[in-house]
N, C-alpha and C positions, 0 to 999 in steps of 0.2 A: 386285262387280258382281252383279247381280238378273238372273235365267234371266227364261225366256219367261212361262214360268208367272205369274212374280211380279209384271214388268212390267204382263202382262193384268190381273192381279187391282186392282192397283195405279190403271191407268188407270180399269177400271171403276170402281172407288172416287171416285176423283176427279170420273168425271160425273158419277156420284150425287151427289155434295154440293153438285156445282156447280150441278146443276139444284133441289138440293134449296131451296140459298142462293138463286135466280133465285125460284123459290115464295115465302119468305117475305119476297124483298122485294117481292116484287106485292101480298100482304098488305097493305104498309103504304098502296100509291096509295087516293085518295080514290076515293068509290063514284062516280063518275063515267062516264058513257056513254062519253067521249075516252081514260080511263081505263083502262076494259076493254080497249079493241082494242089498247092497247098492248100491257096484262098479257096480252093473250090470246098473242100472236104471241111475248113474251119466252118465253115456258114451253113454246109447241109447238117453238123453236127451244132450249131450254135444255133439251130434254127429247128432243129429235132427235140428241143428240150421244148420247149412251149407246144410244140404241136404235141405231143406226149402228154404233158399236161393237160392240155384241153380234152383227149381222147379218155385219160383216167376217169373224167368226170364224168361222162357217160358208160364209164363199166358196170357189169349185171351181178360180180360181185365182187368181197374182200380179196378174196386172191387174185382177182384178176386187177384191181386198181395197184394192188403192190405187187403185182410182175410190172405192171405198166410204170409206176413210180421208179421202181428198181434199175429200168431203162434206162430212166431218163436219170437215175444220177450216176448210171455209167456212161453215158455220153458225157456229161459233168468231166467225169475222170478219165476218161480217155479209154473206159474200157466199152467197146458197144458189141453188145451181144445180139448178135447177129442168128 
């Protein structure tokens, strides 16, 4: 079993790539104006989950790390509370 430590390091990792993978497939859409808004909104929400993450870790307490968690796996899912 993976301590606290590992787990964090572990998830962070995992947004990275995921947003990283989210980036180079917007790379591929055509240069397209319909295009863009897509690519644009995929990558601020592929890119909002790690930042999310990194900010939980700094919260002052349990409820506030799980609204902040809760966020970020509704950006996950497409639903982002706003």
């Amino acid at each position: 079993m993976q301590d606290n430590k590992e787990f964090k390091r572990r998830l962070i990792n995992r947004a990275f790539k995921f947003a990283r993978s989210v980036i180079t497939l917007v790379d591929m859409f055509p240069n397209k104006r319909s295009a863009w808004v897509i690519a644009d909104q995929l990558i601020r929400a592929a890119t909002s989950i790690g930042a999310n993450i990194i900010e939980a870790q700094a919260a002052s307490s349990r409820d506030e790390l799980a609204k902040i968690l809760g966020s970020s796996i509704a950006t996950l899912k497409g639903k982002n509370k706003l």
